[in-house]
Structures are given as C-alpha cells and as structure tokens.
N, CA, C and O atoms as CSV, one atom per row, in Angstrom:
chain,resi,resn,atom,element,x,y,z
A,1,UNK,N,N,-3.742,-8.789,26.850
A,1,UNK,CA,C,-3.080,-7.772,26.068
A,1,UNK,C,C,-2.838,-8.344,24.673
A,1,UNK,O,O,-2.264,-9.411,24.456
A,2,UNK,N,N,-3.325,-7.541,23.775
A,2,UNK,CA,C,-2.759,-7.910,22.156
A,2,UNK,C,C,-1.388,-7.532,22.027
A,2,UNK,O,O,-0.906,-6.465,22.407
A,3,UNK,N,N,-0.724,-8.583,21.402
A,3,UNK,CA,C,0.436,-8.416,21.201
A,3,UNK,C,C,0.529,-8.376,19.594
A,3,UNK,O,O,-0.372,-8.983,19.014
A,4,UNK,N,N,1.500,-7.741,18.802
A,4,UNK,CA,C,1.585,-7.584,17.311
A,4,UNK,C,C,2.943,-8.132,17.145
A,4,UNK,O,O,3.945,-7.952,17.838
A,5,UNK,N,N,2.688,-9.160,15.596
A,5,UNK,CA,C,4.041,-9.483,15.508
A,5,UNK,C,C,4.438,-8.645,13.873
A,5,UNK,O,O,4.826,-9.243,12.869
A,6,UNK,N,N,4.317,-7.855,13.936
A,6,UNK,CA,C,4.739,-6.415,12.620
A,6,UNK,C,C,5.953,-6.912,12.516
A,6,UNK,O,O,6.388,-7.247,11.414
A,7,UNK,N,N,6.729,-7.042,13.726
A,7,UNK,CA,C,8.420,-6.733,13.440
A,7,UNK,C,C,8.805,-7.989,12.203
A,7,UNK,O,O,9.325,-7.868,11.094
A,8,UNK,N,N,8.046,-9.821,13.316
A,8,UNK,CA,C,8.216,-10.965,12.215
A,8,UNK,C,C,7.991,-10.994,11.168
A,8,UNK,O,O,8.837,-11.394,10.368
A,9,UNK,N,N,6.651,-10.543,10.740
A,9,UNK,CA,C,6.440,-10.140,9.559
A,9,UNK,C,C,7.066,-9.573,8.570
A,9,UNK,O,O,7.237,-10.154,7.499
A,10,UNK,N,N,7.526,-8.246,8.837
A,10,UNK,CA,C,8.349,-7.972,8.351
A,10,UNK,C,C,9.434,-8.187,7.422
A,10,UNK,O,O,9.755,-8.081,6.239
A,11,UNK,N,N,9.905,-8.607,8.764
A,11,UNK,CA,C,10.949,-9.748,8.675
A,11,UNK,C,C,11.488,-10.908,7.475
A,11,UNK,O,O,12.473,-11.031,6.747
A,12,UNK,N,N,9.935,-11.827,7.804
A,12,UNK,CA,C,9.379,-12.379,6.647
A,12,UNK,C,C,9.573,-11.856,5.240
A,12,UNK,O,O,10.083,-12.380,4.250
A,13,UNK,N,N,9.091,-10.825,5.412
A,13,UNK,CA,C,9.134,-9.992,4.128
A,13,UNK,C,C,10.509,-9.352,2.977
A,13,UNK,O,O,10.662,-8.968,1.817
A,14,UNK,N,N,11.244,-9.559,4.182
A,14,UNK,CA,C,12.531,-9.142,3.496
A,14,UNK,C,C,12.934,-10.131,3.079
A,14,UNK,O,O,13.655,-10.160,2.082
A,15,UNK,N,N,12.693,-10.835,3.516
A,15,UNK,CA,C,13.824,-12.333,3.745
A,15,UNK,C,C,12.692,-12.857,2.409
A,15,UNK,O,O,13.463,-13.292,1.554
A,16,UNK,N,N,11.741,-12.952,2.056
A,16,UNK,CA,C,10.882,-13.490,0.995
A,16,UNK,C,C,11.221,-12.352,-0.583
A,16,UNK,O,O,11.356,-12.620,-1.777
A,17,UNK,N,N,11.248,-11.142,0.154
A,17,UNK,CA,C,11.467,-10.325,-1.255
A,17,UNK,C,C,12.674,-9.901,-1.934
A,17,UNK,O,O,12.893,-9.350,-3.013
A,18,UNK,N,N,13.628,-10.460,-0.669
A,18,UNK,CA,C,15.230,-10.405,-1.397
A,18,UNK,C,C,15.775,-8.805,-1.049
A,18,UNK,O,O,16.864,-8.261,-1.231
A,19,UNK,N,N,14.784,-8.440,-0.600
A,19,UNK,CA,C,14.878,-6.647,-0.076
A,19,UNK,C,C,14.671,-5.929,0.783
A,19,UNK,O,O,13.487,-6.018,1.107
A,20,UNK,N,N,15.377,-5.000,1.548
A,20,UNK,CA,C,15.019,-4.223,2.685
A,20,UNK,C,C,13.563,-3.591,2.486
A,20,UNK,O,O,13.235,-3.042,1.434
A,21,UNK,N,N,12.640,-3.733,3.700
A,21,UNK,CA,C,11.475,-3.121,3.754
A,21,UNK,C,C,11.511,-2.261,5.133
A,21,UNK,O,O,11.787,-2.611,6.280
A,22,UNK,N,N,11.125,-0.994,4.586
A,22,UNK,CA,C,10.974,-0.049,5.968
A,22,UNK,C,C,9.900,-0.070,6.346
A,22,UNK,O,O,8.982,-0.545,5.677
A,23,UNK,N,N,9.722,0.543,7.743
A,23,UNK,CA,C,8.366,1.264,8.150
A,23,UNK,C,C,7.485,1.916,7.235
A,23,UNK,O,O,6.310,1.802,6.886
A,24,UNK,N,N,8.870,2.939,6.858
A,24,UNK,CA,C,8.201,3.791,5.790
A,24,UNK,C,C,7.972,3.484,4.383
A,24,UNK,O,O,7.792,4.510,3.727
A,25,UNK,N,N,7.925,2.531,3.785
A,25,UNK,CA,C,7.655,1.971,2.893
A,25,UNK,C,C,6.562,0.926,2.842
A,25,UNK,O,O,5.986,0.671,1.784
A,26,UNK,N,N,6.208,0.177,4.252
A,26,UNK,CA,C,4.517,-0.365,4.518
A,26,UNK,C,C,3.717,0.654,4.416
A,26,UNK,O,O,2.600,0.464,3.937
A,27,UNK,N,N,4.189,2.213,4.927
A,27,UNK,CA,C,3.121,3.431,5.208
A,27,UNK,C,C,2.793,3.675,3.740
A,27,UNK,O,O,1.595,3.740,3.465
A,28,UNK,N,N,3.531,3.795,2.922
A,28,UNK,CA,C,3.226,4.539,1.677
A,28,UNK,C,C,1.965,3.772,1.154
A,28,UNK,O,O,0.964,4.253,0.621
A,29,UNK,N,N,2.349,2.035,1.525
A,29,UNK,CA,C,1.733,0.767,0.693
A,29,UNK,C,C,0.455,0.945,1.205
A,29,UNK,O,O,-0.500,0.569,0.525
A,30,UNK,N,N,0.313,1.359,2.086
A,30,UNK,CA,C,-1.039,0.878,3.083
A,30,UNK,C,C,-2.134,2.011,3.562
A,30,UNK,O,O,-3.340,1.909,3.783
A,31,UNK,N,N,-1.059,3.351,3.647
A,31,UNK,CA,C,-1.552,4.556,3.978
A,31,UNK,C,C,-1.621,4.577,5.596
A,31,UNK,O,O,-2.304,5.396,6.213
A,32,UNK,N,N,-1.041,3.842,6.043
A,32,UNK,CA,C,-1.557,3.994,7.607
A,32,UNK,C,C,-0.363,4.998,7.559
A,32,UNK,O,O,0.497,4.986,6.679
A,33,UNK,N,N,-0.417,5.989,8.749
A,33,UNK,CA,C,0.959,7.175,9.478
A,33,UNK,C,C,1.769,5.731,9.964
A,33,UNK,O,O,1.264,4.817,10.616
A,34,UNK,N,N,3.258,5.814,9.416
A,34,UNK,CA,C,4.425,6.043,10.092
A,34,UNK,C,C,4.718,5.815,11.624
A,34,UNK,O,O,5.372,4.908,12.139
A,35,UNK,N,N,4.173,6.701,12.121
A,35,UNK,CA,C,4.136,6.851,13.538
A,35,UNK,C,C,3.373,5.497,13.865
A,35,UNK,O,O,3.821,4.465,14.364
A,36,UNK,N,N,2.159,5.786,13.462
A,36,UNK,CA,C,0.913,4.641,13.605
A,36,UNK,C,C,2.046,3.468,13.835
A,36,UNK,O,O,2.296,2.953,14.925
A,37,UNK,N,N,2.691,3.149,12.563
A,37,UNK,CA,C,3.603,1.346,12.696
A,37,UNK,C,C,4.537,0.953,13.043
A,37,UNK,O,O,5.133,-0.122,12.973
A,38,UNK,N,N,4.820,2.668,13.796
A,38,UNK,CA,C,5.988,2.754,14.825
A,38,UNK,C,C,5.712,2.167,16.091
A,38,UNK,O,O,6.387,1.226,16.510
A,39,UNK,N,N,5.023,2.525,16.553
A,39,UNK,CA,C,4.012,2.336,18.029
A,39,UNK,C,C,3.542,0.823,17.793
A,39,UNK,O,O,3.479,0.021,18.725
A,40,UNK,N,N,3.192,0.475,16.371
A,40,UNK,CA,C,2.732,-1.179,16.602
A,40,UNK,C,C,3.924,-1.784,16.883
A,40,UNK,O,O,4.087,-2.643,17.749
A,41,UNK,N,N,4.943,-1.240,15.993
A,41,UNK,CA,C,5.660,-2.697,15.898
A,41,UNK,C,C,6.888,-2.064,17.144
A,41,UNK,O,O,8.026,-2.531,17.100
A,42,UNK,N,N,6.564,-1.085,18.120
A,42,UNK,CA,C,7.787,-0.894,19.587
A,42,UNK,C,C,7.073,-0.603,20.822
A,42,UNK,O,O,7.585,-0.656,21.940
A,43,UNK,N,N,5.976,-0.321,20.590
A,43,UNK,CA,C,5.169,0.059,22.285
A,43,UNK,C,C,4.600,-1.125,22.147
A,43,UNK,O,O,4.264,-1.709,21.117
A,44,UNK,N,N,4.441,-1.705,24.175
A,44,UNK,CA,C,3.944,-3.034,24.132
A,44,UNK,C,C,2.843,-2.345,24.937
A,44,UNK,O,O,2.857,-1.587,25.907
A,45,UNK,N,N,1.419,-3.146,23.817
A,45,UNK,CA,C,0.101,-3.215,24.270
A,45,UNK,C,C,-0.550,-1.946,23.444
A,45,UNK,O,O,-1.666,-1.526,23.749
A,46,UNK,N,N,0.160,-1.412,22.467
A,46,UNK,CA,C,-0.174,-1.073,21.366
A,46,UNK,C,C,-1.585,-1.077,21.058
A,46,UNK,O,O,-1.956,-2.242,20.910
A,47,UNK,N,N,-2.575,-0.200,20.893
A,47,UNK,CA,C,-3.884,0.045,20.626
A,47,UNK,C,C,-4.241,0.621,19.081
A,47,UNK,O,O,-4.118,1.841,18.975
A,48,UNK,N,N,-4.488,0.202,18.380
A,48,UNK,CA,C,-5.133,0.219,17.010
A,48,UNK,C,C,-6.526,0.628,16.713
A,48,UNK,O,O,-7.388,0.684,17.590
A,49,UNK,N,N,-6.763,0.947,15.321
A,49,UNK,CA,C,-7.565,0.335,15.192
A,49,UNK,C,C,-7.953,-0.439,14.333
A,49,UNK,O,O,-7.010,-0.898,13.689
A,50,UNK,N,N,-9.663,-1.069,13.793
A,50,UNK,CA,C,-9.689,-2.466,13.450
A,50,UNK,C,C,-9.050,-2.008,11.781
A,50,UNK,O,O,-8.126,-2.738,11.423
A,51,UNK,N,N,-9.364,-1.145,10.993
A,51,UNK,CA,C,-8.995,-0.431,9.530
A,51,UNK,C,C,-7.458,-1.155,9.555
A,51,UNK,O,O,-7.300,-2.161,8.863
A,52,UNK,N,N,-6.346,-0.639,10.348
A,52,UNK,CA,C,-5.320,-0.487,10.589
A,52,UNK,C,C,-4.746,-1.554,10.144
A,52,UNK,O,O,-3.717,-1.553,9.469
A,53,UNK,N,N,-5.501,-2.733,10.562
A,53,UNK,CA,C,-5.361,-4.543,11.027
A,53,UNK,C,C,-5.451,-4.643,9.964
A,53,UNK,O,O,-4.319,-4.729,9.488
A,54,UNK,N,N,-6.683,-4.720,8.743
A,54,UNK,CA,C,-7.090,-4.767,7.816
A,54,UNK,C,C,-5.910,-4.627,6.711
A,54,UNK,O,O,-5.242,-5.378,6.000
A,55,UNK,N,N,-6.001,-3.603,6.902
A,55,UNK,CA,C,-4.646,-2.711,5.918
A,55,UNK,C,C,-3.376,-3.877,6.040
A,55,UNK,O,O,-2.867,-4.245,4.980
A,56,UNK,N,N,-2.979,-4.327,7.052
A,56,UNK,CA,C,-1.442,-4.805,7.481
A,56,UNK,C,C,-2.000,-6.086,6.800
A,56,UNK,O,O,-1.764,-6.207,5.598
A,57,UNK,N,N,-2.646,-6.965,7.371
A,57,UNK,CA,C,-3.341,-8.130,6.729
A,57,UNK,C,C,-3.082,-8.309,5.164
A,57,UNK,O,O,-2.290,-9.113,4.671
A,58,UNK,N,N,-4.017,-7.278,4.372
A,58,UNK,CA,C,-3.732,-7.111,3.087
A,58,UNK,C,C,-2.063,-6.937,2.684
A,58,UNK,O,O,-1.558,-7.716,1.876
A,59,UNK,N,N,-1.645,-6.365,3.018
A,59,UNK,CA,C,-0.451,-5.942,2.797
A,59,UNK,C,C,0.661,-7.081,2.818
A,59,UNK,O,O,1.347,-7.591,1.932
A,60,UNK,N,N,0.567,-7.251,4.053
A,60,UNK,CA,C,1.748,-9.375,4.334
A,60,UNK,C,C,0.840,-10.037,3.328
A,60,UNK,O,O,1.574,-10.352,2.392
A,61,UNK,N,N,-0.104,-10.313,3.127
A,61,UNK,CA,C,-0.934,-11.588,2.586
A,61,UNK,C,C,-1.190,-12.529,3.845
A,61,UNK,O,O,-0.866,-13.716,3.879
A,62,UNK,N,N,-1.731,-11.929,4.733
A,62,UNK,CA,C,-1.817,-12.902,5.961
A,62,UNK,C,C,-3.485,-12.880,6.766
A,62,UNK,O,O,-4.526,-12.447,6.271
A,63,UNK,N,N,-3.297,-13.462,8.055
A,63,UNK,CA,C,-4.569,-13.415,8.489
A,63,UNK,C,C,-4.019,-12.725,9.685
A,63,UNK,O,O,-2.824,-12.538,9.911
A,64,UNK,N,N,-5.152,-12.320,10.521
A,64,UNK,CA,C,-5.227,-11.473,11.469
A,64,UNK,C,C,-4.240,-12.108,12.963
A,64,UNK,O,O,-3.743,-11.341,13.788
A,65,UNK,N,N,-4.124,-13.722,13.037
A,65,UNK,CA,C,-3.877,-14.129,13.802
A,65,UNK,C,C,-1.993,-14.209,13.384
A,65,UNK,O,O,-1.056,-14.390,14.161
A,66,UNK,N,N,-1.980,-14.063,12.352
A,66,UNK,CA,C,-1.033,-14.003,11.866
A,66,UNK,C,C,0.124,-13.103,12.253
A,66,UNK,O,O,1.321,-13.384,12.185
A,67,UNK,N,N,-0.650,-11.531,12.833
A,67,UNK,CA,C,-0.479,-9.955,12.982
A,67,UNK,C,C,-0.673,-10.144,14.350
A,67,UNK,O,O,0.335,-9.834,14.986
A,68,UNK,N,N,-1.655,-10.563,15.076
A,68,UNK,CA,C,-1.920,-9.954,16.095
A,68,UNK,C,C,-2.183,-11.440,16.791
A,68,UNK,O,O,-2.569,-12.338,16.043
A,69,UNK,N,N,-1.942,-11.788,18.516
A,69,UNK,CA,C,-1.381,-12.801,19.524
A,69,UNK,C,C,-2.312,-11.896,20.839
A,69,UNK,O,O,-2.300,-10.732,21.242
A,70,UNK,N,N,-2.805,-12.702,21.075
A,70,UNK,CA,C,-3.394,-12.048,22.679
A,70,UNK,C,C,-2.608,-13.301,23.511
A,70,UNK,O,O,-2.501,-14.513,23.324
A,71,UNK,N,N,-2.040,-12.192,24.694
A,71,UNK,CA,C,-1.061,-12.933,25.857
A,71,UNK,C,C,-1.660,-12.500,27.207
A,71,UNK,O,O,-1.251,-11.351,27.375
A,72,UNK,N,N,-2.158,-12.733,27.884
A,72,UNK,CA,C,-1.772,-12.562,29.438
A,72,UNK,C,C,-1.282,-11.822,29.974
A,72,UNK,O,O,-0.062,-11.981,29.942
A,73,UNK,N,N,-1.667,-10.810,30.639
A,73,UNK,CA,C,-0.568,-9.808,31.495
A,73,UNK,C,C,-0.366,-10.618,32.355
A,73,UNK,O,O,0.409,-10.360,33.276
C-alpha cells in the first residue's frame, strides 16, 4: 500500500514559511481539486494519479519518495 506523507509536508511547510498553509491553498497552487488532497492527505491507501504526484512534488520542492512511502499491509 502507498502511503502519502502530504500531512508532514505540509507541515514542513508552515513551519519553513512562518505561515499557515491550507488544503485549499496547495489546490489553488497546483490546480489539483480540494477534495483530490483531502482524500490524500485522510483516506488510508489513497489512489492518485501519477500528474497529481508531479504537481505535489513541484509544489514542496521535493522528490517523490519524499510524498509517497510504500508499507505492507
């Protein structure tokens, strides 16, 4: 199962930019739906697709492994 770490990231992000970052404020940045980075970053086993990854990637300044963890059911 792919696991996404959106939430750390995030996270990261606030804590690096000195500022609250929403959901809805990656959506605007990135264009992915809302919903879409709702479901990544709270339903586990979350299905994407590869665009999606891309987008988030660009967006943190990160790499894919960075975003996304495959675990073991």
């Amino acid at each position: 199962m792919l696991k996404f770490k959106f939430k750390q990231l995030l996270a990261e992000k606030e804590f690096n930019d000195g500022q609250t970052v929403t959901i809805t404020d990656v959506a605007k940045a990135t264009g992915i739906n809302r919903m879409t980075l709702s479901k990544i970053a709270n339903k586990k086993g979350c299905s994407t697709v590869t665009d999606n990854i891309d987008k988030l990637c660009a967006y943190f300044g990160c790499e894919v492994s960075d975003l996304v963890e495959y675990v073991e059911e």
